[in-house]
C-alpha positions in Angstrom: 98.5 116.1 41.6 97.2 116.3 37.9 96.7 120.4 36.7 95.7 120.9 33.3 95.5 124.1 31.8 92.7 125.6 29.3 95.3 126.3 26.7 98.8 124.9 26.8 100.5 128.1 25.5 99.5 131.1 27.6 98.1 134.3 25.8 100.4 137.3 25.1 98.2 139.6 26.9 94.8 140.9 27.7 94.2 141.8 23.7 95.1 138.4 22.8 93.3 136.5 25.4 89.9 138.8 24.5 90.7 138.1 20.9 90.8 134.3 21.4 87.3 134.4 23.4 89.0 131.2 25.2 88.6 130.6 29.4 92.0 131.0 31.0 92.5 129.1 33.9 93.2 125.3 35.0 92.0 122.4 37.0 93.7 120.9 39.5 93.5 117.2 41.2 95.6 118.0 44.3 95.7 114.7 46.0 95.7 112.6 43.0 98.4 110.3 42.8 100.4 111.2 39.6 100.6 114.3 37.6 98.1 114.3 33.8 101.4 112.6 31.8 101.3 109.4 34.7 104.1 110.1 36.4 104.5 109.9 40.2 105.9 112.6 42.8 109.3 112.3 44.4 108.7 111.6 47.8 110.8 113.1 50.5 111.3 114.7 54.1 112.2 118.0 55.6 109.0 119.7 54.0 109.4 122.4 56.9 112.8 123.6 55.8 112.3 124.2 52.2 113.6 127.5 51.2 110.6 130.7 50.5 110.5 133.2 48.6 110.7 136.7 50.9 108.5 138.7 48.4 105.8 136.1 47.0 106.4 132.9 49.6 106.5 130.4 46.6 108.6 127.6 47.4 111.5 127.3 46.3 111.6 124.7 43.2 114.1 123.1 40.1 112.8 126.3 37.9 115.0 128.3 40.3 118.3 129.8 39.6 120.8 128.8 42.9 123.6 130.6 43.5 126.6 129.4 46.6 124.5 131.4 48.3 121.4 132.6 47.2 118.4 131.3 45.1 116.1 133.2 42.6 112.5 132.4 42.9 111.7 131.7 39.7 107.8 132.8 40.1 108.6 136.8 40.8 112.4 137.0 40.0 113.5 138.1 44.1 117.1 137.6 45.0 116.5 135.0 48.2 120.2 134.3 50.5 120.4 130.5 51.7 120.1 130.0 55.6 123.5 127.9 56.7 121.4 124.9 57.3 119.7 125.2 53.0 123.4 125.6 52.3 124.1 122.5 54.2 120.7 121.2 52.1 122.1 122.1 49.0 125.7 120.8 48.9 124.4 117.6 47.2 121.9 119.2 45.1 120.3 115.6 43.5 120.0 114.3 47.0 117.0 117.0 47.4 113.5 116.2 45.9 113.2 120.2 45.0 116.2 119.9 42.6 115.3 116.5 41.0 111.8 117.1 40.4 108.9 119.4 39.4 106.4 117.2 41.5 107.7 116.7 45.3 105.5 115.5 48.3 107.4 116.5 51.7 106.9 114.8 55.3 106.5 117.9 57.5 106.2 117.6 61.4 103.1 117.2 63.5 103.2 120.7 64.7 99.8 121.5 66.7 98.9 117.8 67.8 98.9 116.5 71.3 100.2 113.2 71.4 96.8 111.6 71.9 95.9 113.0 68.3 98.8 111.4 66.9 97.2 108.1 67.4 93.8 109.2 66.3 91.7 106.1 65.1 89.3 106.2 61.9 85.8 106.8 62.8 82.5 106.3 60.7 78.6 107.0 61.8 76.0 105.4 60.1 72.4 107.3 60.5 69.8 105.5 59.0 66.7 106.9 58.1 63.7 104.4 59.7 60.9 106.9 58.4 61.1 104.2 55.4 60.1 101.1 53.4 61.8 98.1 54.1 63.0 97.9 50.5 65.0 101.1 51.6 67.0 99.4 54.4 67.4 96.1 52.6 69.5 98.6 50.1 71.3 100.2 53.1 72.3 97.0 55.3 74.0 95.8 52.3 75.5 99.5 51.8 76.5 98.5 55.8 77.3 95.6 55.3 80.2 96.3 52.3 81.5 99.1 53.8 82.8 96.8 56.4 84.4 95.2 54.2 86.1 98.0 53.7 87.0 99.8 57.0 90.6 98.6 57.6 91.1 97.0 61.3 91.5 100.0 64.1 88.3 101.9 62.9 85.5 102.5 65.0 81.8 102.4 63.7 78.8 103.6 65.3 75.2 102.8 64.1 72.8 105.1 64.8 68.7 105.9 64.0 66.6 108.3 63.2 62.6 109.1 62.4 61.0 110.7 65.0 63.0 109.6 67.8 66.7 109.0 67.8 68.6 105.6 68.3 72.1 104.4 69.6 73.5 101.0 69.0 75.6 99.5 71.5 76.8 96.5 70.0 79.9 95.7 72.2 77.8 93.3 74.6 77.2 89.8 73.7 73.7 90.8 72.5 73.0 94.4 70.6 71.4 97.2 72.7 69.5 100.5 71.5 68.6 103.5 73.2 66.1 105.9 72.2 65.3 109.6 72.6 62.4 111.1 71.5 61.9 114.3 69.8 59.2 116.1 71.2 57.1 116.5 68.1 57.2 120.7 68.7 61.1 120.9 69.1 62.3 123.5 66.4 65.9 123.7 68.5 68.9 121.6 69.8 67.6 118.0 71.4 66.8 118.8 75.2 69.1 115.9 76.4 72.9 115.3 75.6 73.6 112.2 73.3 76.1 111.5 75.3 73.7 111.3 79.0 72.1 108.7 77.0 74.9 106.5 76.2 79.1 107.0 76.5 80.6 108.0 73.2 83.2 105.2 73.7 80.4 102.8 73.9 78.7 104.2 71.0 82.0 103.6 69.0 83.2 99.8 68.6 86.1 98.8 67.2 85.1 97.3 63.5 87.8 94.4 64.0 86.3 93.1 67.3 82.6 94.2 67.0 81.9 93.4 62.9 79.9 90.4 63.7 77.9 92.2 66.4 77.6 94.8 64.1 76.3 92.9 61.4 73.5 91.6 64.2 72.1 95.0 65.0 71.7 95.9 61.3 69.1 92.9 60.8 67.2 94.2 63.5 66.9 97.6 62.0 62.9 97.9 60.9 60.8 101.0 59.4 58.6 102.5 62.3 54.9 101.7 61.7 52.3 104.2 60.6 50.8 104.0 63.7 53.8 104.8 65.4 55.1 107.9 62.8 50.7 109.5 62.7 51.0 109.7 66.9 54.4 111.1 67.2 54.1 113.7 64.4 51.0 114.5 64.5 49.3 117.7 62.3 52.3 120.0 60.8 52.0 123.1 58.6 48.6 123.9 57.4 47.3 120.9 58.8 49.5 118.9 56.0 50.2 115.5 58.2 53.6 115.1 58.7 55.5 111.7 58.3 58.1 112.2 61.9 61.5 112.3 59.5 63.6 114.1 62.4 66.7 114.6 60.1 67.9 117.8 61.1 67.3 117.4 64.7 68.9 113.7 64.8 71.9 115.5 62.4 72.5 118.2 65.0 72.5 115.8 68.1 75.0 113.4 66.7 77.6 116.5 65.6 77.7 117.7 69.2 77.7 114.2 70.2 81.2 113.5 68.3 82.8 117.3 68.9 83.8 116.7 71.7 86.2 113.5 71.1 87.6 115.4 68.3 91.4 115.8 68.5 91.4 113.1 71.1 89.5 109.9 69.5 89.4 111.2 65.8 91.3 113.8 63.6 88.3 113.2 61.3 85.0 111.4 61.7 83.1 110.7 58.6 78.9 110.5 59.4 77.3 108.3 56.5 73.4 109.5 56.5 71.0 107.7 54.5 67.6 109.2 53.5 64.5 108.2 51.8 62.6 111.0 51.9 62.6 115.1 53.1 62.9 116.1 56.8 59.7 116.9 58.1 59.9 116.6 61.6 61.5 119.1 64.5 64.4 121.7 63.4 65.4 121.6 60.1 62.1 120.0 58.5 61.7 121.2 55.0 58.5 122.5 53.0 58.2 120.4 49.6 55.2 122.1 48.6 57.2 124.1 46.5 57.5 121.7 44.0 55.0 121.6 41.9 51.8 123.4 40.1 52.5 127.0 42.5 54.7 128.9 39.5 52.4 128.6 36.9 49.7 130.3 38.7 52.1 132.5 40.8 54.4 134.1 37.6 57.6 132.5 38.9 60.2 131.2 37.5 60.6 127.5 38.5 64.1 126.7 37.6 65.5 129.8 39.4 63.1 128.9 42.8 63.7 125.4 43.1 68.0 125.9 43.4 68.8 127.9 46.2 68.3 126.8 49.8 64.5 127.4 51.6 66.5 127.7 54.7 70.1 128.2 56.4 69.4 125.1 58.9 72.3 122.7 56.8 74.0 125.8 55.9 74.6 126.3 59.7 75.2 122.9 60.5 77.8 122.5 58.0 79.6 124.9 59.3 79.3 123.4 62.7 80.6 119.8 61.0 84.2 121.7 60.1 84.5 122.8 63.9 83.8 119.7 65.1 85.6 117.9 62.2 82.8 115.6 61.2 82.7 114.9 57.3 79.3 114.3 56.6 77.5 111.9 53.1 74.2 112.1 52.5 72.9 109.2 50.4 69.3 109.9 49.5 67.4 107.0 47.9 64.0 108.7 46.7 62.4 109.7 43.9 60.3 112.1 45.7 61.0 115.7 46.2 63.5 115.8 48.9 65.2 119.6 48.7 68.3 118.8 48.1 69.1 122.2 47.3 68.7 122.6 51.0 70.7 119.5 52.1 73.4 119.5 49.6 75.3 122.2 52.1 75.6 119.9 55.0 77.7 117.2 52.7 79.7 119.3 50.0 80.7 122.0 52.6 81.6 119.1 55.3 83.9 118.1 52.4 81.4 114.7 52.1 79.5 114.2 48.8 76.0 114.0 47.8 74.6 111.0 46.1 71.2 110.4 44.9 69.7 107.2 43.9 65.9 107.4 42.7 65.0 103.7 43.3 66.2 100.8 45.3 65.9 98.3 42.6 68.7 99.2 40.2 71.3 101.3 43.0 74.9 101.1 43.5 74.5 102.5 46.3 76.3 99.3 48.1 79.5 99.8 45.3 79.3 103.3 46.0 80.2 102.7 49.5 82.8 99.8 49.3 84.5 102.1 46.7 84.3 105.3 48.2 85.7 103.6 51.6 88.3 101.8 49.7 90.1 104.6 48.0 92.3 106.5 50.0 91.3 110.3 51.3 93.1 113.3 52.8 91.8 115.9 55.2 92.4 119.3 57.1 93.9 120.5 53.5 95.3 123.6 52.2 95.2 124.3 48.4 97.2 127.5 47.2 98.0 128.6 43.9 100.4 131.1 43.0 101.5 132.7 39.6 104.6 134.6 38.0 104.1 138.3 38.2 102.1 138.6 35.2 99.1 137.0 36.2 96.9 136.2 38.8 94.3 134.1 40.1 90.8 135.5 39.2 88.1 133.6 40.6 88.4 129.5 42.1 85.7 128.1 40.2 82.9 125.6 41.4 79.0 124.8 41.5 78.3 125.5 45.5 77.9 128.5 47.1 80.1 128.8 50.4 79.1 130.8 53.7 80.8 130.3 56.3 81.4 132.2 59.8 83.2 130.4 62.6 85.8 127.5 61.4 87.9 125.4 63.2 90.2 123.2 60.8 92.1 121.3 62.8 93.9 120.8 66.4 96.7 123.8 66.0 94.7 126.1 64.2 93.0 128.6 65.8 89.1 129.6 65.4 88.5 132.2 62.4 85.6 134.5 62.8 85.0 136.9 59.6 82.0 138.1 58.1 80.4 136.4 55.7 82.3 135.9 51.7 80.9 134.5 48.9 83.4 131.7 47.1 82.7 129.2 44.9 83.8 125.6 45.3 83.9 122.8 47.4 86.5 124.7 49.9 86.2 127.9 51.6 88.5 130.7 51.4 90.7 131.4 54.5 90.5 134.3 55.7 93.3 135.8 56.2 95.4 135.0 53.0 94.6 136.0 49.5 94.6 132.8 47.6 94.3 129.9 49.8 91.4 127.6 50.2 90.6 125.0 52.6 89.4 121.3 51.8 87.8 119.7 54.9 88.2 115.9 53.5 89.5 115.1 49.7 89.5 112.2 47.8 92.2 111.2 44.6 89.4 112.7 42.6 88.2 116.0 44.0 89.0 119.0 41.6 89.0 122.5 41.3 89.3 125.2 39.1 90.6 128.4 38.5 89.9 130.9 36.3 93.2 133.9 35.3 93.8 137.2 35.0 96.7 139.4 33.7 97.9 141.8 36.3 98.9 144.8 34.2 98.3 146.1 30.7 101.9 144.8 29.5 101.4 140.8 30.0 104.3 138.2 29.1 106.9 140.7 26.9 107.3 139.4 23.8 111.5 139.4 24.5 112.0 138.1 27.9 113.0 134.6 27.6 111.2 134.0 30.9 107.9 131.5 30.3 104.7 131.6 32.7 104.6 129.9 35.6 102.5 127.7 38.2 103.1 126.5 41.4 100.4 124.5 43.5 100.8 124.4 47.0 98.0 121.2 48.7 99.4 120.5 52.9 97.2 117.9 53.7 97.0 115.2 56.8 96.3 111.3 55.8 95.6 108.5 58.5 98.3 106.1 58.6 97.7 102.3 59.0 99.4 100.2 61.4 100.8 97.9 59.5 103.0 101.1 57.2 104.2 102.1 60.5 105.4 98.3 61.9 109.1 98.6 60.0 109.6 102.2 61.1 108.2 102.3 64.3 110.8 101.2 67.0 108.5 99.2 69.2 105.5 97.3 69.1 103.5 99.5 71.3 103.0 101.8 68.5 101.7 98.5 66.5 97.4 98.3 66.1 97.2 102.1 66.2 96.8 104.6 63.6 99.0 107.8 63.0 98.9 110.8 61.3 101.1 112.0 58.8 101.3 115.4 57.4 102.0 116.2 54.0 103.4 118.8 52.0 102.7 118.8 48.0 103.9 120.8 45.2 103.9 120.8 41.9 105.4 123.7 40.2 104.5 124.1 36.1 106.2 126.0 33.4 104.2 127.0 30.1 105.1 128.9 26.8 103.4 131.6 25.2 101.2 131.7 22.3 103.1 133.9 19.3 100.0 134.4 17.7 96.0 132.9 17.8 96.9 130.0 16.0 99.3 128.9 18.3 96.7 129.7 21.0 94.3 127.6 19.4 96.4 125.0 18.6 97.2 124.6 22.2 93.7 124.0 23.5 92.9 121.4 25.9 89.0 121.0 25.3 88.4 118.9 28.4 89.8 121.8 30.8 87.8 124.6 28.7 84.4 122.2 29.1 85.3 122.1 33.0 86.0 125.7 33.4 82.6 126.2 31.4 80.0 123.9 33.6 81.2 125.8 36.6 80.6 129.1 35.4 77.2 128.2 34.1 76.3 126.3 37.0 77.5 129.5 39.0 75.0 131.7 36.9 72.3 129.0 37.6 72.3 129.1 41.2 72.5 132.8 41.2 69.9 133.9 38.2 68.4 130.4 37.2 68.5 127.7 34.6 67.8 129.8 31.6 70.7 132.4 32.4 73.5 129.6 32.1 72.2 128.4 29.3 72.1 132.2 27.6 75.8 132.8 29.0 76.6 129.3 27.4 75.1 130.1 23.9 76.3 133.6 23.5 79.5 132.5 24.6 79.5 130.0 21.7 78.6 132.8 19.5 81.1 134.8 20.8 84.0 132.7 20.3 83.1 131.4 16.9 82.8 134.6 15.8 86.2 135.6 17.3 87.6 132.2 15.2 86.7 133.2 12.5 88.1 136.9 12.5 91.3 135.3 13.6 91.3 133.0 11.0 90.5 135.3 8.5 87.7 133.1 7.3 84.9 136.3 7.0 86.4 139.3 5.2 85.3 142.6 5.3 84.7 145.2 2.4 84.2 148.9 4.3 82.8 147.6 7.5 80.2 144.7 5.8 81.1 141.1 5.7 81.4 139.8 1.9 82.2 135.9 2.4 78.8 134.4 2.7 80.2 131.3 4.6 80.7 131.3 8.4 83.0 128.1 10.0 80.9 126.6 12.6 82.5 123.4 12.3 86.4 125.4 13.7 87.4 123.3 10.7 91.0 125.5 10.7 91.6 124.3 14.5 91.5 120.0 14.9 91.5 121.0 19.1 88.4 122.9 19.1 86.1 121.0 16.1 83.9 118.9 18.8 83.2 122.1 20.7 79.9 122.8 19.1 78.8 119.5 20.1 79.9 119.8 23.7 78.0 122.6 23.5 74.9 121.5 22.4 75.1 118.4 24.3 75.7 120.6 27.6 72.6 122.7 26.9 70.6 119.2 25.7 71.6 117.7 29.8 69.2 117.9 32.6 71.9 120.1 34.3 70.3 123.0 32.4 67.1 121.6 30.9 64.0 123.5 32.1 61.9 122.4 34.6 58.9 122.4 32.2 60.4 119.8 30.4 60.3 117.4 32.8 63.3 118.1 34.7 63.4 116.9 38.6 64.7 119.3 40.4 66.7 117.3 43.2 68.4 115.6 39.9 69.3 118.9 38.5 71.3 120.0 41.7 72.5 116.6 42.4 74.5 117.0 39.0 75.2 120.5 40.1 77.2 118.5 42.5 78.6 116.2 40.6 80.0 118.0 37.8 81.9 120.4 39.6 84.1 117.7 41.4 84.7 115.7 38.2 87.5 116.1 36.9 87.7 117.2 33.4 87.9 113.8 31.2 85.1 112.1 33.7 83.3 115.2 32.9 83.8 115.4 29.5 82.4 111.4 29.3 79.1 112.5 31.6 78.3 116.0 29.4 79.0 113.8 25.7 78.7 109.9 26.5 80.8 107.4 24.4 79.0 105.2 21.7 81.7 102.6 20.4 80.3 99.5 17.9 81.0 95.9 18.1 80.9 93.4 15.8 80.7 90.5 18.3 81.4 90.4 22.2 85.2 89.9 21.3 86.0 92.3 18.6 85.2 96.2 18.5 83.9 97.8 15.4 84.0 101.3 15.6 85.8 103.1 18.7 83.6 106.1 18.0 80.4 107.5 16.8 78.1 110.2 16.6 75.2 110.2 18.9 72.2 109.9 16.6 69.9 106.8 15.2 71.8 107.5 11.6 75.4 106.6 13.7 73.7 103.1 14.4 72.2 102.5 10.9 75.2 103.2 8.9 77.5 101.7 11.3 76.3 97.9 10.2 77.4 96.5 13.8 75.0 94.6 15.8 76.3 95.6 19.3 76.6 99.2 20.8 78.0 100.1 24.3 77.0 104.0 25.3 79.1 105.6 27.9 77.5 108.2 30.1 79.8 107.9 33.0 77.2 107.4 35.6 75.4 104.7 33.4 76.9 102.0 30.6 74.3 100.5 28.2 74.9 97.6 26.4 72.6 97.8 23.0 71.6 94.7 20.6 70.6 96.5 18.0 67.6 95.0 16.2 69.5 93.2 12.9 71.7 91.6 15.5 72.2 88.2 15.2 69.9 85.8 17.1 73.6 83.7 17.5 75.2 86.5 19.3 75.3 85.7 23.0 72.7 88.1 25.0 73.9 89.1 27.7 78.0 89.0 26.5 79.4 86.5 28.6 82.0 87.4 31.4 85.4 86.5 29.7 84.7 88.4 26.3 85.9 91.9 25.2 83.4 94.1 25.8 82.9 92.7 29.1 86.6 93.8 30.3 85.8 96.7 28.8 83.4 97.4 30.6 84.9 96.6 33.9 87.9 98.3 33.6 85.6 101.5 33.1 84.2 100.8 36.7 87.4 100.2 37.7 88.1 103.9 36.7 85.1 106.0 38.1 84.7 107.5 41.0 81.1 106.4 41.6 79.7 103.0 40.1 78.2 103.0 36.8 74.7 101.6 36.6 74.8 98.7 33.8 72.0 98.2 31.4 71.5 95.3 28.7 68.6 96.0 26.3 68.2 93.7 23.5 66.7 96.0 20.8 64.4 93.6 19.7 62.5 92.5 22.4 63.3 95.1 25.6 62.1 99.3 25.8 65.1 100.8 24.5 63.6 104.0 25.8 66.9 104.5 28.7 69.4 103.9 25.3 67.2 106.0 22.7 67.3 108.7 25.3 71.0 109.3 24.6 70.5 109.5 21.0 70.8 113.4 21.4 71.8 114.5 18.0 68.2 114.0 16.2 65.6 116.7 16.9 63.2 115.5 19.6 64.3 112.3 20.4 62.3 112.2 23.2 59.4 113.3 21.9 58.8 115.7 24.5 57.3 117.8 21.8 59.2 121.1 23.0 60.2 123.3 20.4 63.3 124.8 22.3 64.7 121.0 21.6 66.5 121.1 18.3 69.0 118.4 16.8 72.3 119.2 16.0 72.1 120.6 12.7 69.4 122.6 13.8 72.0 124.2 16.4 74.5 124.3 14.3 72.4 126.6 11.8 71.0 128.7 14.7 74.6 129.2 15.9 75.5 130.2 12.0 72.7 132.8 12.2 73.5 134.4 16.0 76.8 134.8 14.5 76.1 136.4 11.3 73.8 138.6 14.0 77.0 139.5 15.7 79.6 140.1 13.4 77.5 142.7 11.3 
């Protein structure tokens, strides 16, 4: 569990944190596998009988005072007495995980499952879109094909269809077998006729170990349905626009009630994998993509506000039904065509799935993407909590996607919760009942979120208690256990070739100082954390007022804050109410942590995340980031907002670690050889004075060629790699980084500026302000 805070040493009080103009609040990587210094939890048992606080529940921790017997909770200061059996606990205090360490991760029972659930196996859904070109399911056979790689032995696959009828594989025979059901081309409901009437769920589902050759079979014979076919099934739609019979939403909806009712029985979680090449337009759920394009010029409207929210609740709706049934659902669309994602993007993020996007089959990862996703290990039915010491409190949990949700089921022992509809942001959704507490459907060693803080009274931390702030981060959580980590505990081999369940209990329990004064506040800065906190709330005011409202709370907050600087730093003085130093610091040259702000900044405001759609902007791209950002965590982040230009002199030996983003970086640098870091893409650049003697591409056993593995080693998606040889190849993808030099695109807009530019138009808003 890695938490990092926006500033290391915690504002006095409400003066000093409005003084600062600095985000409060922290990200946290719950089911990451060490803390941000490296270091691992202590692993333990007994997670059920740690001690809690009676006032604030926090769990009792090594920042807590223990009497014979009684503890102090160390969060709200409440006297707690020790049950005989803590007492018992306690006697041989560095025998106990909670007294040893910080960072503890608990067994806890299996309270709530029946005992068929214990054994749940792994199962995985493949839907594949045949409303397509056969490049498209070239692309996802050998997405197929490396996920089973992947899938240890024990998990169950199914392969199922869609266009505008539905198919269901049944590949444990000798030879594969299919069944289709049409949908009647003026179904705008549920499928007439129960997947399950049309083929057994336990035939549907074969064992990966077993069936993976069989498997393998029944991908080759997948084919894209003919015009012919697609023009008579789907006939004339909307305004006589002819429709191309992609029965998404139907075929979506028919396989979620297909698997709800093994869940808890067969699966604790099943994950669907649904690949897509173009929009729904066909039956329930189809989507209008007529809204993209020439309408708001003629209509007054504001394209980068209309194109982000959702044209209908359909995915909304059958997200929600995914968490009841306990179906994690990834949508991997592979288009460059309007698709809505602002639409679909519901049905994955809130299903605790992800969202990927691929505009063209040449060039995708799409097959990494899988084997690594797959690969990694993943948690589910989670519970995030994070509680505070008395003087602050949570504000808002901070993330890109809106969540709605009405009826939830989490997981066998909990019951339904109905409550009327409440508006959070994240990938989780607030329980209910507690203040607080979030729940995560299905969360990788990635997945993060953020918080934002609050001071609870008018008095903040007192300036002579020698008590320090406080965190504690509470993340239960279930993870599927493999046979072969059971064989040496389990007593027989009965057990042996089936999966378990474990649950989980994690904690991680933080003390921080205080900042004396605003230099030690902005001395303790942690820029990556204040870039994360700041992409969510701008993507927040994007998807509720549009593209050019996050970028105005973005700019003004820049204004804002470098104003504040340099009134704290006494940089501007004042001579009865008028400024008299004719210098403002824009470059935070006073504060080392905050001097690449401006450029984050600028760089933010410069991404297609809040680009306008006039300039070229597509909108499924923008919310795809929208996405993607808010689960990064904040150095991946930090990489995708300001990519990493380093300078070699030859395959083998690095130049410069470091450089600006701008053509002068590469002129004055003298190196032949650049590699650009943008997180999802890497570009290797021959620069045109490069020697003809340098080896084009680098070969596999140099330098820069570890280097650049060990970065795909590290991401959570795969990194496209490009080689461009300046001389010879368009080095349009590299130049396009180049962000720092006005119009390097040459889009010819004048809202593009360089960075000097901004930096002088940020000099001005602030002289503007301060007056």
């Amino acid at each position: 569990m890695a938490l990092r805070a926006t500033v290391g040493r915690f504002p006095m009080d409400a003066d000093a944190l409005e003084s600062s103009g600095l985000p409060w609040g922290v990200t946290v990587t719950p089911f990451a596998a060490k803390d941000e210094n490296g270091n691992p939890p202590v692993y333990g048992s007994d997670g059920h009988l740690l001690p809690r606080c009676e006032n604030c529940w926090a769990y009792y921790n090594s920042y807590c005072d223990q009497e014979q017997w009684a503890w102090t909770c160390s969060l709200c200061g409440t006297l707690n007495g020790l049950t005989s059996q803590a007492i018992a606990r306690y006697s041989l205090p560095h025998s106990c995980p909670e007294n040893t360490s910080s960072f503890i991760d608990l067994e806890l029972p299996m309270e709530g499952y029946e005992e068929e659930a214990m054994q749940a196996r792994p199962v995985y859904v493949a839907a594949v879109d045949l409303s397509s070109s056969e490049e498209f399911l070239e692309l996802t056979k050998s997405a197929l094909l490396a996920a089973l790689e992947a899938l240890g032995p024990g998990s169950l696959f199914g392969l199922a269809t869609f266009s505008h009828k539905i198919g269901l594989y049944d590949v444990q025979g000798p030879i594969p077998v299919v069944k289709n059901v049409f949908i009647p081309p003026d179904l705008d409901g549920t499928l007439p006729i129960e997947l399950e009437d049309v083929m057994p769920l336990l035939s549907f589902l074969a064992p990966v170990d077993t069936c993976k050759d069989r498997i393998a079979s029944a991908l080759e014979t997948l084919r894209p349905t003919n015009s012919w076919e697609r023009t008579t099934a789907a006939g004339q739609g909307l305004d006589g626009v002819l429709l191309g019979g992609r029965g998404f939403g139907v075929a979506m909806e028919a396989l979620l009630n297909y698997l709800s009712s093994e869940y808890g029985s067969t699966f604790a979680l099943a994950r669907v994998f649904a690949f897509l090449s173009g929009p729904p337009d066909y039956g329930a759920g189809q989507l209008d993509t007529r809204r993209y394009g020439e309408q708001y010029a003629s209509k007054g409207e504001d394209a980068d506000r209309a194109l982000l929210p959702e044209q209908t609740p359909f995915y909304k709706d059958l997200a929600a039904f995914a968490v009841q049934a306990g179906v994690c659902v990834d949508i991997f669309a592979v288009t460059n065509e309007y698709t809505d994602l602002a639409s679909l993007k519901f049905l994955s993020i809130e299903s605790g799935g992800s969202l990927f996007l691929y505009p063209n089959t040449d060039d995708s990862t799409l097959p990494q993407d899988m084997y690594r996703m797959l690969s990694r290990p993943y948690a589910f039915n989670c519970i995030l909590r994070l509680r505070t010491s008395s003087e602050f409190k949570t504000g808002h949990s901070v993330c890109s996607s809106i969540i709605l949700f009405e009826t939830l089921k989490f997981c066998p022992g909990f019951a339904y919760f109905t409550f009327t509809i409440f508006l959070q942001y994240g990938h989780f959704f607030p329980d209910p009942q507690y203040e607080n507490v979030q729940h995560i459907i299905c969360c990788d060693s990635y997945a993060t979120y953020a918080y934002d803080f609050d001071f609870a009274n008018n008095v903040g931390f007192s300036r002579l208690s020698t008590e320090s702030p406080i965190l504690q981060i509470a993340f239960q959580y279930t993870i599927v256990v493999p046979p072969q980590e059971l064989s040496s505990s389990g007593p027989s081999s009965a057990s042996r070739g089936k999966y378990s369940l474990k649950r989980r209990l994690r904690i991680r329990t933080m003390q921080l100082g205080t900042a004396r004064n605003i230099n030690e506040l902005y001395d303790s800065v942690d820029l990556e954390a204040v870039l994360s906190i700041l992409v969510h709330k701008v993507i927040s005011a994007s998807l509720e007022q549009g593209v050019r409202e996050g970028r105005m709370l973005l700019h003004d907050w820049l204004v804002i804050l470098t104003a504040q600087y340099n009134d704290a730093c006494k940089v501007v003085q004042y001579n009865h109410g008028k400024t008299v130093t004719a210098r403002i610091d824009v470059a935070f040259s006073q504060c080392p942590q905050l001097q690449s702000l401006p450029r984050l900044v600028f760089a933010l405001l410069r991404n297609p995340l809040l680009r306008f759609h006039e300039e070229g902007v597509h909108p499924d791209h923008r919310i795809y980031l929208q996405c993607l950002f808010s689960a990064l965590e904040p150095s991946s982040l930090h990489r995708a907002v300001y990519p990493l230009l380093a300078s070699y002199s030859t395959p083998d030996k690095q130049a410069f670690p470091r450089h600006s983003l701008s053509r002068s970086a590469l002129m004055t640098s003298g190196a032949p050889i650049f590699l650009l870091d943008a997180f999802t893409t890497l570009i290797v650049f021959y620069s045109s004075t490069a020697d003809p003697s340098l080896p084009f591409p680098p070969p596999h056993d140099c330098l820069l060629r570890s280097t650049i593995n060990k970065l795909k080693q590290e991401r959570s998606i795969t990194p496209r790699l490009i080689f461009i040889r300046g001389v010879q190849d368009d080095a349009t993808a590299f130049d396009s980084y180049l962000i720092e030099e006005q119009d390097v695109d040459g889009s010819g807009f004048t809202a593009v500026m360089g960075f000097v530019s901004f930096l002088e138009e940020i000099t001005q808003s602030v002289w503007e302000y301060m007056k």
